[in-house]
N, C-alpha and C positions, 0 to 999 in steps of 0.2 A: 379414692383412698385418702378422706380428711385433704382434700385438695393439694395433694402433694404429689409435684410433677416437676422434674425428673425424682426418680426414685435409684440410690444406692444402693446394693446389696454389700458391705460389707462385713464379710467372714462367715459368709455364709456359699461354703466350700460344697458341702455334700458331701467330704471323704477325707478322710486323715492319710500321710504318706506312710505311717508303719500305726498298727493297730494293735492290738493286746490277740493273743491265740486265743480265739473261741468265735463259736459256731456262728454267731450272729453276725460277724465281718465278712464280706464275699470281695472276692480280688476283683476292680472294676477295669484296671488294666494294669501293666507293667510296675507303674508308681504310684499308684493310689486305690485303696481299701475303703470301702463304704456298708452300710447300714442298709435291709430295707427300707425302716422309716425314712434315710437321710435320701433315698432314691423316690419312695411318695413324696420325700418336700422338695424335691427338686423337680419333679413332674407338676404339685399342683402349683410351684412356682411358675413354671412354664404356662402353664394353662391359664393362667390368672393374666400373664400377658397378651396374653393370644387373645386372651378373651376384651382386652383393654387396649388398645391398637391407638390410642388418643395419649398412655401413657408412654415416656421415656424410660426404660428400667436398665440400667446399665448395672452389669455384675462385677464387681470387682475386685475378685479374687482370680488370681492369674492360675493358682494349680490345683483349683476345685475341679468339679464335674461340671464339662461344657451342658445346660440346660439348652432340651431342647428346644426348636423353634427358631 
């Protein structure tokens, strides 16, 4: 990635703590509402690591959606 290693995620949550009423927000747990899109970019965020195991990608934002992996 343009030889950039370590790599920051910042503010890149995946899910807002209170969201607007409407159909496209899904409850992801107790305190935080998300997007499907916001859940595709937090997968193929995930997968992009997984698939790069040579980079450092540290996420940090403390009350987004833990990405799996």
């Amino acid at each position: 990635m343009l030889g950039c290693n370590p790599i920051y995620l910042v503010g890149m949550d995946f899910s807002c703590p209170i969201a607007p009423a409407s159909k496209e927000w899904i409850h992801y747990d107790e305190k935080r509402m998300t997007k499907q899109d916001f859940l595709m970019s937090a997968e193929w965020t995930a997968a992009f690591a997984k698939n790069h195991p040579d980079l450092k990608i540290y996420n940090m934002s403390a009350d987004g959606l833990p990405l799996p992996g």
